[in-house]
N, C-alpha and C positions, 0 to 999 in steps of 0.2 A: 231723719238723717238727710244730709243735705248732700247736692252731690259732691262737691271735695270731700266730705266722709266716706260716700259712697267710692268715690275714684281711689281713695289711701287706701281702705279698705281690700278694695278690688288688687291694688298694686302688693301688696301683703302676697297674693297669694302667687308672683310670680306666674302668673296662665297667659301672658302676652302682653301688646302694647293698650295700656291705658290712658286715655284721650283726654280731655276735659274742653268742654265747648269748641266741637268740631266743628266744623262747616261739613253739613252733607252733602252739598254741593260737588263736594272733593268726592263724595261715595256713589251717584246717582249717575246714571246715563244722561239724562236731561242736563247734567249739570247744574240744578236747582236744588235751594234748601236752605237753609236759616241750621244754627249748630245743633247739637245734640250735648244736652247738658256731661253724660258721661256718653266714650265711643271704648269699645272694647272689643280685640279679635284677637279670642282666646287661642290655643294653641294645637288644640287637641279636642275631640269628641267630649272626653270625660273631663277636660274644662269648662269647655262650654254646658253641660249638662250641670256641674257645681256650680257655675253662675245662674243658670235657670232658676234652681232649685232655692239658691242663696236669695234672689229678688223674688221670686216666690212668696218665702217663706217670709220677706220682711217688707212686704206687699208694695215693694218701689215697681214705678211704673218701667214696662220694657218694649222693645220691639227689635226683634230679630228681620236683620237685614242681609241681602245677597247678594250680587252683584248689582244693585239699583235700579234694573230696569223696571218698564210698566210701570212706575210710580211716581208721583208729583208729590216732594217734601213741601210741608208751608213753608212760606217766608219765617214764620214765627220759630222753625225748627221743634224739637222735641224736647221737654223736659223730663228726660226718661233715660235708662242707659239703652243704648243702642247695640245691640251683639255683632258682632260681624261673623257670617262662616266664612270668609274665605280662605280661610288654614281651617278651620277647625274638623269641616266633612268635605275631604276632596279624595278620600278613599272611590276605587273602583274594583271588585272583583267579579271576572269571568269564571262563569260555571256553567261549561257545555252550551244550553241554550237561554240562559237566567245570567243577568248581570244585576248586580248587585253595586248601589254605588251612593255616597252622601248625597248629602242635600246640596251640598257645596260646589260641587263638579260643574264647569259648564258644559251647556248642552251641546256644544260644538265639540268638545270634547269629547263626551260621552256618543257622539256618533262618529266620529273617529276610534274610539275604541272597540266601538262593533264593528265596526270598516276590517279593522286590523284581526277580530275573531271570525271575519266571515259569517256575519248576523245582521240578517235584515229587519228592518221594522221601524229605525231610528233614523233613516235616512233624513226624514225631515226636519229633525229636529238642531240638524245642522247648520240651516238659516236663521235659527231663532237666538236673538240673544240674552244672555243669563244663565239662572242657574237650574239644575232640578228643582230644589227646593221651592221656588217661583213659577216654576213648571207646574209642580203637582196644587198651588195654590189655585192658576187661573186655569188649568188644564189648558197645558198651552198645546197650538197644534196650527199646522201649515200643509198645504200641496193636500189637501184630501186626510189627512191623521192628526192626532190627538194621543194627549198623554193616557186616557182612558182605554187604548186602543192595546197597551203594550206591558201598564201597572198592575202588577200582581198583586203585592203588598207594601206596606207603608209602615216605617217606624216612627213613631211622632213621641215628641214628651207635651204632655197635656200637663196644665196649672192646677196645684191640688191633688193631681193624682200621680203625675211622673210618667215614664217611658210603655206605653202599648203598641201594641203593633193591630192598625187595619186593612182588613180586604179593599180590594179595589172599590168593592159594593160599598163599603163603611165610609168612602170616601165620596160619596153622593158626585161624582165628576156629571157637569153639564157645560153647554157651550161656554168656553169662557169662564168657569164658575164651579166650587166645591165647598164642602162644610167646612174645608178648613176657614172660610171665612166669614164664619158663624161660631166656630167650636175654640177658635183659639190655639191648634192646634199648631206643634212649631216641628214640622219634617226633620227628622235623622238622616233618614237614608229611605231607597225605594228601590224592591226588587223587580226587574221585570222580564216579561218572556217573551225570544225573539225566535226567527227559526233561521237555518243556517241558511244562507244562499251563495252565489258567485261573486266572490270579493270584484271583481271587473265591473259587473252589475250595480252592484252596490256604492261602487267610486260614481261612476257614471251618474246615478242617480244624486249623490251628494254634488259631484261639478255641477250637475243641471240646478239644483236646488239654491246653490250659491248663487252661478248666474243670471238667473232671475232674479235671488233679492237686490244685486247690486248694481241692474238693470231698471228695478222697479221701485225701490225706496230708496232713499235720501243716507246711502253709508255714508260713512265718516261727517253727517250732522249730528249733535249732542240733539237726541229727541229719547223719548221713552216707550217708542213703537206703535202700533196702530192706539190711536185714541179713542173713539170709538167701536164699539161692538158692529157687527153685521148684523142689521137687520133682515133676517129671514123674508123671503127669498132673495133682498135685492144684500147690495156692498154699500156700504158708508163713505170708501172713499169717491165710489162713481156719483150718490147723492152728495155730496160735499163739491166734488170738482164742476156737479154741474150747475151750483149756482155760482159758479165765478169765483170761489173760495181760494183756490190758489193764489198766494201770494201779499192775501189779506195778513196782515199783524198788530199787533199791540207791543209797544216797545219792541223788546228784540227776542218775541213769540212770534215765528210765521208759521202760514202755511205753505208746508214742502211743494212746491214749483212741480219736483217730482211726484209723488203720490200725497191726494189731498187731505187722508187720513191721517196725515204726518203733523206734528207742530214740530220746528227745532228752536231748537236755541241758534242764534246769530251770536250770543257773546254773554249781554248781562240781562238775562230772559228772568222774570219773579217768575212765583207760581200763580200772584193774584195774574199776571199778564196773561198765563196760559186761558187759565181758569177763564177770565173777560173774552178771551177768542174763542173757545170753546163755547160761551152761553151764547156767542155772535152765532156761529154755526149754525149750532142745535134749533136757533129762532127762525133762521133764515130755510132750512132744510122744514122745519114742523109747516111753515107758512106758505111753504110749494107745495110740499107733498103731504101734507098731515099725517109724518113721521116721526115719533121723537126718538132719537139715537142715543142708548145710554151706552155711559161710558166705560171704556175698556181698563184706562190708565186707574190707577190706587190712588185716593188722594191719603197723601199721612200725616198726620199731626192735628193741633188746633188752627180755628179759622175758617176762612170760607174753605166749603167743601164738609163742614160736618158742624158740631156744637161746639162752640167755643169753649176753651180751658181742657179738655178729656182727651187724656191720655190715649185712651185705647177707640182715641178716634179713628176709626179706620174704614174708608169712605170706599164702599166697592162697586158706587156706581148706580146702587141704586136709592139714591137718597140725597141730603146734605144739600150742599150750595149748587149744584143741576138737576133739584128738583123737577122742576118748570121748564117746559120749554122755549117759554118767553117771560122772562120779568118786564 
């Protein structure tokens, strides 16, 4: 089935807008990316889950995408349908001390709605950009917390098997890192538990958390957020800024002036240009300090960054085209 079958197909069933060789460029924070042969942001929960199940069952390649951050599409794009949540899971329910909320929600959101129930625990997650979904993938976490800190459970649809729901434990959460990026597993929604504090307290702590990041990183640059991982016990971006790294680029890939764990986009940035400033780094930091920094950001599609041609190429950093930390 090729994708104009795949797209009429798709459009059949009225579940939302059906794309045909997007630019993901248009989806990603970076601003980078090459098309997506089919683009689809179904309507609804129970659209989205009948798409799943539909390319599933007729084994077309997919990739459920969220608000774009953390991720460097290839220039080559994807020839795959691409899902979009952001209609499909932006559901939020408060219950006492348990919010309950899609995969789709951004997290700035979702800590402003604990803001508004007088629940603490999410405050951090108000500097981070994105969605849950993307959250409980990298266990995303800022200021001292972590998505591990606060997930209960996790509703995922699994390939082959369909919708379960895991403990926090099922979700193996480590720095940076979870089985969902091993297991394939594609977030519904995620409950978790906060405890009630002083709404005053609680603002306070989300203004202090804002202005820091808009003090410290590179807002309103098209980037994909820290690129590298922290090397325990030190920072990636203090080893990156101290060899001079600041400001170095490849076409119109730099690094952020502000904080040197940054790349942005200046305008028409590829992913090959990130990717070549990235192995600059990595060679330059391994050859001071004999450190190799893996990386934070997703690489997605075919190309450098994993095996050319595979679909379910999905580069998380520890492999692919920054193997080495000097070619």
């Amino acid at each position: 089935m090729n994708a104009s079958e795949i797209a009429t197909e798709l459009r059949h069933w009225d579940i939302g807008p059906v794309l045909e060789n997007e630019p993901l460029s248009r989806h990603t924070s970076f601003r980078i990316g090459g098309p997506a042969s089919v683009y689809v942001q179904p309507n609804s929960q129970e659209d989205l889950i009948q798409i799943l199940n539909w390319v599933d069952q007729h084994e077309i390649p997919f990739f459920v995408l969220g608000q774009g951050t953390n991720v460097l599409v290839s220039d080559l794009g994807l020839d795959a349908v691409v899902i979009s949540t952001s209609r499909a899971l932006r559901h939020i329910l408060v219950d006492q001390e348990r919010i309950v909320a899609g995969a789709g929600v951004l997290l700035t959101k979702l800590a402003h709605k604990a803001h508004q129930a007088a629940l603490q625990g999410l405050e951090f997650a108000v500097s981070i950009p994105g969605t849950l979904g993307g959250a409980l993938v990298m266990n995303a976490g800022a200021h001292g917390s972590e998505m591990r800190n606060i997930v209960e459970q996790i509703r995922v649809w699994e390939p082959g098997y369909g919708i379960k729901t895991l403990s926090a434990t099922d979700a193996g959460f480590e720095y940076r890192r979870s089985q969902f990026m091993v297991r394939h597993w594609i977030a519904l929604e995620a409950s978790m538990t906060l405890k009630h504090g002083d709404m005053h307290a609680i603002l306070d702590n989300m203004r202090h958390f804002m202005d820091y990041r808009k003090r410290t990183q590179p807002v309103g640059d098209a980037n994909a957020g820290s690129v590298f991982k922290n090397p325990h016990p030190d920072y990636a971006g203090r080893l990156i800024e101290s060899i001079g790294a600041k400001g170095w680029h490849v076409g119109d890939a730099v690094v952020s002036p502000v904080h040197a764990n940054f790349i942005v986009n200046r305008g028409k940035a590829k992913a090959r240009d990130v990717l070549t400033l990235m192995r600059r780094i990595r060679c330059h930091v391994f050859q001071r300090y004999h450190i190799v920094l893996r990386p934070e950001v997703r690489w997605i599609g075919p190309g450098e960054g994993g095996t050319e041609g595979t679909w379910e190429n999905l580069w998380y950093g520890e492999g692919g085209g920054l193997q080495e930390p000097c070619e």
